[in-house]
C-alpha positions in Angstrom: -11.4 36.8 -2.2 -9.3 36.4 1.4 -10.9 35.3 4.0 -10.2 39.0 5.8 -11.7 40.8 2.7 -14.8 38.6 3.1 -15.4 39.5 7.2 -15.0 42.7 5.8 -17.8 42.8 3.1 -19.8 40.7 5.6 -23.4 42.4 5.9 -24.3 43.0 9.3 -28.4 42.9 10.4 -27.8 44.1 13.9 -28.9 47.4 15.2 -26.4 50.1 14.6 -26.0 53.2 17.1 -24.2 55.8 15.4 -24.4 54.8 11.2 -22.2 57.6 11.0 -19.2 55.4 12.0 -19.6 52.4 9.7 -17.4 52.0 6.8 -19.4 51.7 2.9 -17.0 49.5 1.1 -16.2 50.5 -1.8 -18.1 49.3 -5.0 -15.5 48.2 -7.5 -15.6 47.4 -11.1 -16.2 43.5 -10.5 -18.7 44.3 -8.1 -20.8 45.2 -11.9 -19.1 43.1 -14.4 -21.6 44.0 -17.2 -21.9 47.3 -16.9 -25.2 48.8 -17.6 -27.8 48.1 -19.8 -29.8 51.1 -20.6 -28.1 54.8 -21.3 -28.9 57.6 -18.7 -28.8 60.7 -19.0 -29.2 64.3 -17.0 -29.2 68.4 -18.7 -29.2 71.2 -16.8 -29.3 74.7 -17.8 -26.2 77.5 -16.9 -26.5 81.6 -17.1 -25.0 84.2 -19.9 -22.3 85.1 -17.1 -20.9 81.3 -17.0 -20.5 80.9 -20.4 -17.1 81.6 -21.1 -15.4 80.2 -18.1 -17.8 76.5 -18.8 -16.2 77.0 -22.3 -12.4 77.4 -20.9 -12.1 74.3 -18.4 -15.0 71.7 -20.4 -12.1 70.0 -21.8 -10.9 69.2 -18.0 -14.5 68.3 -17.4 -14.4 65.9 -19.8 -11.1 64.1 -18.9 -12.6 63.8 -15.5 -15.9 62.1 -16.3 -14.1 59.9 -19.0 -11.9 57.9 -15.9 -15.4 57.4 -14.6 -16.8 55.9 -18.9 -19.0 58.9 -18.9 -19.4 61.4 -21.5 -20.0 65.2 -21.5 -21.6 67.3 -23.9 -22.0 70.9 -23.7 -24.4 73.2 -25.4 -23.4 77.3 -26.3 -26.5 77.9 -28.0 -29.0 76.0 -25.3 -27.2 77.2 -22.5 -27.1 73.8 -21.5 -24.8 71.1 -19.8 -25.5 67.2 -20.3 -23.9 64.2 -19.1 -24.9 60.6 -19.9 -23.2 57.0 -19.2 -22.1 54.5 -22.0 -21.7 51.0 -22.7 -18.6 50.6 -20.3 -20.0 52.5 -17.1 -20.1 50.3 -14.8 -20.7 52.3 -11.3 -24.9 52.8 -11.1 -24.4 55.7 -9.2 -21.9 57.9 -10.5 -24.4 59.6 -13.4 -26.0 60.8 -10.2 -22.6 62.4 -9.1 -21.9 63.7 -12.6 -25.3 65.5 -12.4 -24.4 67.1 -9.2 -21.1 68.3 -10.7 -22.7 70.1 -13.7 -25.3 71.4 -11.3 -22.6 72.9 -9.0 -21.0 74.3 -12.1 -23.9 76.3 -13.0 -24.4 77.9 -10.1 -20.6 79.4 -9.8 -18.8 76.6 -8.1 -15.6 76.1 -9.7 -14.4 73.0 -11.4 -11.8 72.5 -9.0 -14.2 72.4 -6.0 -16.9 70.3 -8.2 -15.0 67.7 -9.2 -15.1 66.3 -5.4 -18.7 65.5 -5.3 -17.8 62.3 -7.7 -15.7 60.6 -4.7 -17.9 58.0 -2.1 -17.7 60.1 0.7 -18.4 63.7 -0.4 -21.8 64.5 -1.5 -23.4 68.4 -2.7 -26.8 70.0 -1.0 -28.4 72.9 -3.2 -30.5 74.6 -0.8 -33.3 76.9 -1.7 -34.5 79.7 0.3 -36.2 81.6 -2.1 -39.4 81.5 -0.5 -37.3 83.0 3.0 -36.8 85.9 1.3 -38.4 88.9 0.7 -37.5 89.2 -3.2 -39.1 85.9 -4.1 -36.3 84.8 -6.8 -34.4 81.5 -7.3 -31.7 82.0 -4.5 -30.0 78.8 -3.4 -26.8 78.2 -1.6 -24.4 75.3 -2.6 -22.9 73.0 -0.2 -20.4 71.0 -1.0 -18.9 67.9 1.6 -19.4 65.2 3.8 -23.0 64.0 3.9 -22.8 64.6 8.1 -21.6 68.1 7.1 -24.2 68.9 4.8 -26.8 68.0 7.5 -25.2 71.2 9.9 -25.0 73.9 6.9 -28.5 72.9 6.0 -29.2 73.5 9.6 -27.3 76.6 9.9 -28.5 78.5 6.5 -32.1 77.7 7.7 -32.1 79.4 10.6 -29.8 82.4 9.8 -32.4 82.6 6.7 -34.5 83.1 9.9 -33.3 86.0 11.2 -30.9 83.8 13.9 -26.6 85.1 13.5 -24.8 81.8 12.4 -21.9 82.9 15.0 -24.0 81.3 17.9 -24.0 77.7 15.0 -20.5 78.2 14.5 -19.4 78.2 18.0 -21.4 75.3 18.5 -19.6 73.6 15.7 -16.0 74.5 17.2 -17.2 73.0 20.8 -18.0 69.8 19.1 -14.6 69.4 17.1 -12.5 70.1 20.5 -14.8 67.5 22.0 -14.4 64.6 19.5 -10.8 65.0 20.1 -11.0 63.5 23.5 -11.5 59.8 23.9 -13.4 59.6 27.4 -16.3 61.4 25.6 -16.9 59.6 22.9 -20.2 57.8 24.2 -21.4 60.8 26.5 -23.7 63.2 25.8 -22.5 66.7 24.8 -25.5 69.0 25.3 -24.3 70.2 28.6 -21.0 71.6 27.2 -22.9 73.5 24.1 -24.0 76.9 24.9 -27.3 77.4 25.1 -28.5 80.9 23.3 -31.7 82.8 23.7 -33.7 84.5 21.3 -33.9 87.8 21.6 -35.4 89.3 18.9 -37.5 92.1 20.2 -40.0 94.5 17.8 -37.8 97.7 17.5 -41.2 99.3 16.1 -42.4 101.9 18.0 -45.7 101.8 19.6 -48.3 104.2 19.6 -49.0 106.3 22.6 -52.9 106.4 22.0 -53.9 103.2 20.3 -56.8 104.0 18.0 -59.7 101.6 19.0 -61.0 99.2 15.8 -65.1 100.0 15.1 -67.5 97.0 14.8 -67.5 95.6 11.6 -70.8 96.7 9.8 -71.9 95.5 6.5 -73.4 99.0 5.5 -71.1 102.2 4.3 -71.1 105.0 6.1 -74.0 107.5 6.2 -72.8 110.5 3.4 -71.6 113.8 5.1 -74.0 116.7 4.9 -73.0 119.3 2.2 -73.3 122.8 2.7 -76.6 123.2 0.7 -78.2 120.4 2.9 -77.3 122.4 5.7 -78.9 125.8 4.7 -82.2 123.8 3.4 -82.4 122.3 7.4 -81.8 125.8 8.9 -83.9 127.7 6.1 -81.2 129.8 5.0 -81.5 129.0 1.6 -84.9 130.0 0.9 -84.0 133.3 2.4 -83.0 136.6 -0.9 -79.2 138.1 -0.6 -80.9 141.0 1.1 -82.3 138.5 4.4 -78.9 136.7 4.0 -77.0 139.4 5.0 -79.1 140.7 7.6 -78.8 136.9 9.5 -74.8 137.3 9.4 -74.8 141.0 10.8 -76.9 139.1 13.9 -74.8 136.7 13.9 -71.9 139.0 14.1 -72.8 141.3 16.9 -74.1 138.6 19.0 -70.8 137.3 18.7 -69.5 140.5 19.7 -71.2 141.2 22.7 -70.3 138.0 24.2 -66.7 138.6 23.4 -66.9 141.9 24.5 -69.1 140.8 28.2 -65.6 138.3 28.7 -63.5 141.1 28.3 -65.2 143.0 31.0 -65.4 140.3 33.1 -61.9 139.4 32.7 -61.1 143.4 33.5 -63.4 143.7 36.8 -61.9 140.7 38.5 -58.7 142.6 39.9 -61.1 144.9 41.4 -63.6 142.3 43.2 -62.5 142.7 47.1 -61.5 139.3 48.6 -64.0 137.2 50.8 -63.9 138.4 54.7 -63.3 135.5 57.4 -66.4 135.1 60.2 -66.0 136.1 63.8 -66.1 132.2 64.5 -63.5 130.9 62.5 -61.0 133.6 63.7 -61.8 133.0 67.4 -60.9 129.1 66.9 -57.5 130.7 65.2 -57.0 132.7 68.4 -57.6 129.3 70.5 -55.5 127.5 68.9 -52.4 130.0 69.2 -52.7 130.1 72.8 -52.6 126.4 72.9 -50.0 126.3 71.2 -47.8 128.9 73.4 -44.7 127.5 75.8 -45.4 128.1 79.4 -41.6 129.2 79.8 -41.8 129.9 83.5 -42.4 125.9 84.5 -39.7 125.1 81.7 -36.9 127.7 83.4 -37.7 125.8 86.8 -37.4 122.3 85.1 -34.0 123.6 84.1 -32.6 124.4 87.7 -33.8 121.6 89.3 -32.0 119.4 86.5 -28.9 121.3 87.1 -29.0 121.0 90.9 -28.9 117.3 90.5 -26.1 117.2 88.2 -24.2 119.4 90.7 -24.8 117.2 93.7 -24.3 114.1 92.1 
């Protein structure tokens, strides 16, 4: 090893301020000269609807986990896919990749786009939000990139899950890429330059006009309506014969009648009820207040003429 390659590989214990911006060397093959020691393996399950297309491009799968010395076995009758290392794997961590690939591939990424999660710097997020949703099912959404990218869609699908419109992310997003493209702000702080959205979310429900107080809670049920029966054994009209029964509701009838019949008249008669006559008193104070009220136009004929005479001699 060169003395470069060695500064290079050299471990740094300092604090670091952005770990974004470091570099992960790359782990080689003499990095793991023995290769592993015990055989790993992961299975995961696909759906009816990605059976024939698994079935068309597994051969392509399986070139591209043998460059890596893994092996890939699929399953028609399972509905399974499983991958698991061998004697010459020699990279720990790339069974872990593998089983993101196969997990990709069974929820409808293709094996083009799949096939990217085995490189260092790309990396998969399966995000589920079936307990955002109204229809509790197994929804998830698939991300597929770099490991500070999958932190922003994880961000982004969370809160549009949450009823917020992932335009206001997105712009957010395109701010930020115009700014790292500038130098002289690098190391400043970016918040003042990212719009700032408020939520505005406001109950479209409709409230009602008379809001129906709650009654106190009581432990007891209601008291049971009274039926008609009860209500003829309070009044005594049940031990009454059809004969007295019928006599109570002719009462009952023309009493109605007569008051009916007394509002009519009344209503009738009271065009013909002669209006109230004003006292002597209250139409003398009338009279006073008239003649108060008159214009003395004698004295305001003799203002006039003086005010013209003045005009004139002026």
């Amino acid at each position: 090893m060169s003395e470069s390659e060695a500064e290079e590989t050299k471990i740094s214990t300092e604090p670091v301020d952005n770990a974004w911006a470091l570099k992960i060397p790359a782990f080689r093959q003499e990095d793991n000269p023995h290769g592993m020691v015990e055989e790993s393996s992961f299975a995961t399950l696909f759906p009816k609807y990605r059976e024939r297309y698994l079935k068309e491009v597994w051969p392509l799968v399986e070139q591209c986990l043998a460059e890596h010395h893994l092996k890939a076995e699929l399953d028609l009758m399972e509905g399974s896919m499983v991958v698991r290392t061998s004697r010459k794997t020699w990279d720990p961590y790339i069974i872990i990749k593998a089983r993101d690939m196969i997990k990709l591939m069974a929820r409808s990424v293709p094996f083009e786009q799949a096939k990217r999660v085995l490189q260092d710097d790309i990396g998969c997020d399966i995000i589920k939000i079936g307990n955002l949703v109204h229809r509790r099912r197994r929804n998830t959404v698939s991300a597929l990139g770099p490991y500070k990218g999958l932190q922003q869609v994880r961000d982004i699908v969370l809160e549009t899950m949450n009823n917020v419109h992932p335009i206001y992310n997105i712009k957010a997003l395109m701010i930020k890429r115009e700014l790292m493209k500038d130098p002289r702000l690098a190391n400043e702080d970016w918040s003042r330059f990212l719009p700032k959205f408020k939520n505005k979310n406001i109950s479209k429900r409709k409230q009602p006009k008379v809001k129906k107080q709650k009654k106190e809670y009581t432990p007891f049920p209601p008291s049971q309506p009274e039926s008609k029966v009860d209500k003829q054994l309070a009044s005594g009209e049940y031990f009454l014969n059809q004969e007295q029964k019928q006599a109570k509701r002719n009462q009952e009838r023309t009493e109605k009648q007569k008051e009916a019949s007394k509002r009519q008249d009344e209503r009738r008669n009271k065009d013909f009820v002669p209006p109230t006559e004003e006292s002597a008193a209250s139409s003398r104070k009338k009279e006073d207040g008239s003649t108060s009220n008159k214009v003395d136009v004698k004295a305001l004929k003799a203002k006039l003429i003086k005010a013209n005479k003045k005009a004139r001699s002026s």
